[in-house]
Each structure stands twice: as C-alpha cells, then as structure tokens.
N, C-alpha and C positions, 0 to 999 in steps of 0.2 A: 803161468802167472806166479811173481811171486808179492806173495801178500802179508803184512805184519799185520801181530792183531794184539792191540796193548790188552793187559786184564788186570786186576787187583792179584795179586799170591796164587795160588794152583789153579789148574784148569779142573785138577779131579774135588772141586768144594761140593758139597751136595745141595744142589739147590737148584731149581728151575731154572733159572739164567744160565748158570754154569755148566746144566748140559745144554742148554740150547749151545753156547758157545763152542763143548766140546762135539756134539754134533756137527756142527759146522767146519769145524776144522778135521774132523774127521774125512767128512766130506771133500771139502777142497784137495786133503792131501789124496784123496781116492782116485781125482782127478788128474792127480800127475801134477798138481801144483803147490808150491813149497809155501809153506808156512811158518814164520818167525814168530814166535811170540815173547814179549814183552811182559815182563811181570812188575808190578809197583810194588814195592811192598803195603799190607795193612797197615792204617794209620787212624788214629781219630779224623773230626772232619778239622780241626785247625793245623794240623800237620800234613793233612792230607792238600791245603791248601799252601803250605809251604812248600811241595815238591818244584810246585809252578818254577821256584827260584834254581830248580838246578836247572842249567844249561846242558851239560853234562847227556841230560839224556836224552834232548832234543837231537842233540848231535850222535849219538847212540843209535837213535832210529832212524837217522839220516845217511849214517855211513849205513846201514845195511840195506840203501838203493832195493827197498821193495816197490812196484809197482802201483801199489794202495795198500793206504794203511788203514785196518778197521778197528776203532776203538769202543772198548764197552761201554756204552753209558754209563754205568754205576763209576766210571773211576774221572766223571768230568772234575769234581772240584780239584784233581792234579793236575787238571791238563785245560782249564779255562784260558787262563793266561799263558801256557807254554805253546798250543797249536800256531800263535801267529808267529810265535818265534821259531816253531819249526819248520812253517812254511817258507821261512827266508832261506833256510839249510836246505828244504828241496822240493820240488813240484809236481810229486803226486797229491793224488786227491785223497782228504781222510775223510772216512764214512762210519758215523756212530751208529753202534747195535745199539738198540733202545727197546728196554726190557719193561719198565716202566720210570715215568719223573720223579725224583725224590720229591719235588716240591709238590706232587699231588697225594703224598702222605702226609697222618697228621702230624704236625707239627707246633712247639708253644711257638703263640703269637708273635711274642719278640723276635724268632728267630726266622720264622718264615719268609718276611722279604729278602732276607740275605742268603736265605738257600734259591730263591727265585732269580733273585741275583744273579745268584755263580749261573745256576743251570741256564739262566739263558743265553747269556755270554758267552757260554759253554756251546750252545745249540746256533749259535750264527757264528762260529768259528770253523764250523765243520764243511763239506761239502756235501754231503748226503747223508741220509738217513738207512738202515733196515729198521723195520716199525715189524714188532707182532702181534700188530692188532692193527682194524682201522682206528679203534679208541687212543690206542697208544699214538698213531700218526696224526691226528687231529687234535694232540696233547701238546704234541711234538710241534706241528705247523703255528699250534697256538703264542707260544712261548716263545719260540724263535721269530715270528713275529715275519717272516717271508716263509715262501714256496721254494725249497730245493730240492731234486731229485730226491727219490723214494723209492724203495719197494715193500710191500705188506708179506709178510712170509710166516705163517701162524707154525708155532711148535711144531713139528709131526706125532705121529703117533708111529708106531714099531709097526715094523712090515710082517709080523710073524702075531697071528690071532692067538690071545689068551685060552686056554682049553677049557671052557667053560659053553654050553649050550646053550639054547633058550628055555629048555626044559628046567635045567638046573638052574635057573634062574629065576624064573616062577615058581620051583617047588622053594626057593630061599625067602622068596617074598612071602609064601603062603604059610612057612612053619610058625607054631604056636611059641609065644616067647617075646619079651622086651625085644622091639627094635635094635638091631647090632649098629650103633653110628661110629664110624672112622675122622680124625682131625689128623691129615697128612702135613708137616711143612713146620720148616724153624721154630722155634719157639720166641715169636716176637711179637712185640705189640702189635702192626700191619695183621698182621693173619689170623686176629680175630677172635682166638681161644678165650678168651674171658668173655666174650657176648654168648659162644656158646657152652660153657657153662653156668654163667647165667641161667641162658635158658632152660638148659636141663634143671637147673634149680626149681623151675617152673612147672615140669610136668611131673605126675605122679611114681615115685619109686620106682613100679615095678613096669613103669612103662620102654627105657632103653637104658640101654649101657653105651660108652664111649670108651673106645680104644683112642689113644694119643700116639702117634710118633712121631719125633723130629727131635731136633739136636740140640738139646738144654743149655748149651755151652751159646749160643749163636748170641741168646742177652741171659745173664744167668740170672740177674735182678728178674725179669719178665718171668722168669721160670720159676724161681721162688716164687714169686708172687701170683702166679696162677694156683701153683701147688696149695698154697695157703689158703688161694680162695675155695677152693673145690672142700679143704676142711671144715673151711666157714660155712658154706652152705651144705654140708653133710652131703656130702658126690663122693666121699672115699671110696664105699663099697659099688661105686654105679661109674669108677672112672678108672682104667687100667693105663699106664703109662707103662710105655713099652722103648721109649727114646729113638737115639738113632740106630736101624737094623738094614741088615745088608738086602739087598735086592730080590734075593729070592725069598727071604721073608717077608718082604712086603709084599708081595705076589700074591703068599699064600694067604696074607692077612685080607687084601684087598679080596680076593676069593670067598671069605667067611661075610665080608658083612653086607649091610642091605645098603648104608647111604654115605656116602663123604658130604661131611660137612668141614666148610672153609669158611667163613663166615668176613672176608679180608675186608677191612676198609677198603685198596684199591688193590685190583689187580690188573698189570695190563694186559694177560691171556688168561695163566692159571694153568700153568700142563698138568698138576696135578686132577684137577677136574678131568680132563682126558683122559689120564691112565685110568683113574677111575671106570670109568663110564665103560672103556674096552672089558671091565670085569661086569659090567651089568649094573653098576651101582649108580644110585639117582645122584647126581651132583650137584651141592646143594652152596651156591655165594651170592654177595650180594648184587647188587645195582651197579656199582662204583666203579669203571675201567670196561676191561674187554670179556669179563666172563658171559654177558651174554648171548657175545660172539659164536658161543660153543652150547652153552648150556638155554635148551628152548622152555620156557618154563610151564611147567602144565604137562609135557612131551615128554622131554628127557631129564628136567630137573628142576628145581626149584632154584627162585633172586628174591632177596629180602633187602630192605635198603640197610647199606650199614650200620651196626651197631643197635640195631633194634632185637633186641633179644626177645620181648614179646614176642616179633611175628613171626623170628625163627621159633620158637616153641608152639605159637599157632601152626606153622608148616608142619613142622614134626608132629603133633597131633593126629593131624589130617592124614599122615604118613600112616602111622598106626593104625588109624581106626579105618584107614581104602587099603586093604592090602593086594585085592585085586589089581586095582588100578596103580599101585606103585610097582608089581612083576609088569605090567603091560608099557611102563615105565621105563622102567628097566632095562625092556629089551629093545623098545626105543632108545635109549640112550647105547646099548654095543651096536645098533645097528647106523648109527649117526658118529661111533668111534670108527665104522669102516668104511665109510664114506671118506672120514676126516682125509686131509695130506698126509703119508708120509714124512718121516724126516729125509728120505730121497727126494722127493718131489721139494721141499723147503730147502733142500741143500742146492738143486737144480733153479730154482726162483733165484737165490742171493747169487750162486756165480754169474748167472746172467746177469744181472744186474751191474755188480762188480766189474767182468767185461765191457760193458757198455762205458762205465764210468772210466776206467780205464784208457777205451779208446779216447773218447773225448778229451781227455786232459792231453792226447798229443796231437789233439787236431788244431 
C-alpha cells in the first residue's frame, strides 16, 4: 500500500500527536508499505489559511499516485479549501487523524465561530476519520455534521514493561515526605499548568512539590507567564522546572514520583496519562475530552472538571493524607497500563481500516 500522510514540519516534534503519527508510520513502513510524507510548513493560523491558495501542492500529492492519503487534523485550516481541489487531481480517498478539535479548545469569543468554521468544512471534506478516542469521534461526527467511516484506535502504550514492581511502588507511596507531583507536556495554555499551580497555592508548604517538564519555546508568552505566577504565589522553592529532557530522563523522572498531574482543558486521549500510569503513577486530568477513557477515577486516578483548581487541591489533599489507598492506586493504574493496546495492536487497527477504505474507493 502506498499511503501519503500530510503533517505540519517534522515528524520528530515532541508531542503526543506527533508520536502517535510517528508510530504510525513506523508501523505502516514495518508492513512493507511505503509511506510519503508531506510536510506544510509552520504558519500562524491566517497564513495557515492562505496555503489553501497554492495549487501547487495539491498537484504535488497528486502526482505522487498514493493509494490514500492521511492527513493530520491539526494541519486542516491549510487544507479546508484545498481537499476538493485535490480531489479533482485524483481519486483516492483522504482520511483525517484526529487527535483532538481545535474548536473544542478555549478560545476568545470572537474568534470561535470562525475556527468552527474552517474545522468543519474541514471535517466534510474528508472521507474518513482515525478518532483516538470515542470522545474525539463523537466530536468529530458532531461537527461534521454526517456519519463517515471510522476507526477508534487509542495511543498504545510500549510493548516492553517499565522495571518497576508492585512492591516499589507501594513503598513510594508509603515514604514520609511532601507528595512528589509531575506536569508532563508543552507549556501551553490547553494543558492546564496555571489551574495547577493555583492549586498548589492552595495547599500547605510542606505538603508536595511539582517537577515541570515540557518545551518552553511551544508559547513562550504562556511560559513566562506561568513562571511569573509560581513567584506571585510563592511556589519557587516548591516547583522545579526541568524543560524539555530526553527520554531516558523522563523515564527516570516519572520513576521518582507519586502523581502526574495534567490538569488539560481538553484532551482527546492524553498518552501522557498512559506513560504515567505504566510507572505506577495516579493520573490525575480533567472531565473535558477522552481522559476518562483511560483514567478510572477512585481506581486508577483521579478527573476534576476543568480549570477548577479548588477541586484539584481537594484531590491532592485527599492524595496525601490516604497514602494507603493511593499505592493500591497505583498499582491499579500499572496494572490497567498492561491491559491498555499496544501501539502494535493501534498500528494493526488503522491499517486495517486503511485497506478497507482503500479497497472501496475501487469498487
């Protein structure tokens, strides 16, 4: 099979979406099947909206006669208006990965109907969906406003178990000492670090500390501005920023502490919750999207509704003062990470899928 797959800039960006995609294409080429990819370059969103006008590169992924071509949701506003023009260039079917809706983040008022706009336009242009969530695909069916082929194909989680036991993971939960809390993921507004800081603002001193990492540069306004707030409410000595760090330090970091908290307005899975969890760690987001999907609360983790920083500091409380109950937690939650699919098994879902769509468009 050979299959184009558009993206914004690198496939190697570090971000949940972007490995899902690089898994994927991983995957596919594992198959013995060729993989084209398409890079847009980064654009704000009114430039991003001017690509629509090149022709150029319609024709582009027309001459390279792939099979099916799958494009990422995040790069619709370039490609709302170009898809029907590409379909007159050629007759496979395109199938958007949908990671989550832009228009189901916040956004000022003014601007909302016109991001709802593009995105739907966007979402009946296409012929199919990959959804990784059911939340994301009842987002998806919402907006586009018809039923078109689908398949649900949640993250994976790594076929190779974290070396950590159950043992070592109850004695982590049981040792004396401020709760160890982790914030995984870009430094953007979406992902919630100012609700929980906040909330640590809330609880007493010497009750946790927060490790931070993720990539200051992704909004560096948002990054200043979190930094700033942590000095406002005196969190310096109680918040460690550690930025962006390679893989194996994240391993080891996620190894040391007791809870990841993501506190996301929306997300529509959350693989960082996952990788968590394979360390024993409670995973702790809101209501909003597909983390429920994953995270059972009471079981394996804790959902607050978004942006309520009260209830995440009630949770966390509660966290500290049941330490029992947060290792029994715990090891609920590694034992609900080896359950979870692999990203074999999600890479095994979308080709099928793919083939199917595939055949149909030459019957």
């Amino acid at each position: 099979m050979r299959v184009g797959f558009v993206i914004y800039g690198s496939l190697e960006t570090r971000s949940g979406g972007y490995l899902y995609d690089r898994k994927l294409v991983e995957f596919l080429r594992s198959q013995g099947d060729e993989v084209i990819l398409f890079s847009l370059p980064w654009r704000n969103y009114p430039r991003h909206l001017l690509q629509n006008l090149d022709g150029n590169r319609a024709r582009a992924i027309a001459s390279a006669r792939p099979d099916i071509l799958i494009q990422d949701e995040l790069n619709h506003p370039s490609l709302f208006w170009l898809n029907p023009r590409l379909k007159q260039e050629a007759r496979f079917p395109i199938v958007s990965l949908v990671h989550h809706l832009r228009s189901e983040e916040a956004h000022p008022p003014a601007l909302l109907p016109l991001y709802r706009a593009v995105e739907a336009r966007y979402l009946r242009s296409v012929d199919g969906f990959i959804c990784n969530s059911r939340a994301t695909r009842a987002s998806v069916q919402a907006l586009a406003e018809g039923d078109r082929p689908s398949v649900i194909a949640y993250p994976g989680r790594e076929a190779q178990l974290p070396a950590l036991s159950d043992k070592a993971i109850q004695a982590r939960a049981l040792e004396r000492g401020p709760l160890r809390l982790l914030f995984v993921g870009n430094l953007i507004p979406r992902k919630g670090l100012h609700t929980l800081l906040e909330a640590l603002a809330h609880l007493p001193p010497d009750m946790a500390r927060l490790t931070v990492v993720g990539d200051a540069q992704a909004d560096a306004r948002y990054s200043r501005r979190v930094r700033e707030q942590a000095l406002r409410l005196g969190l310096d000595a109680r918040v460690r920023w550690l930025g962006a760090i390679p893989d194996d330090a994240l391993r080891r970091v996620y190894a040391t502490h007791h809870a990841l908290v993501v506190p996301s307005q929306h997300e529509g899975f959350g693989i960082v919750y996952l990788e968590a969890m394979g360390y024993g760690l409670i995973a702790v987001g809101t209501e909003a999207g597909g983390a429920g999907e994953i995270i059972r609360p009471g079981e394996t983790g804790l959902l607050i509704p978004p942006g309520d920083a009260e209830a995440l500091a009630t949770r966390l409380l509660w966290l500290h003062q049941h330490r029992p109950e947060m290792s029994h937690m715990g090891i609920a939650a590694r034992r609900a990470w080896l359950e979870h699919p692999t990203w074999e098994d999600s890479g095994k879902r979308i080709r099928a899928f793919l083939m199917e769509m595939t055949h149909a468009s030459l019957r």
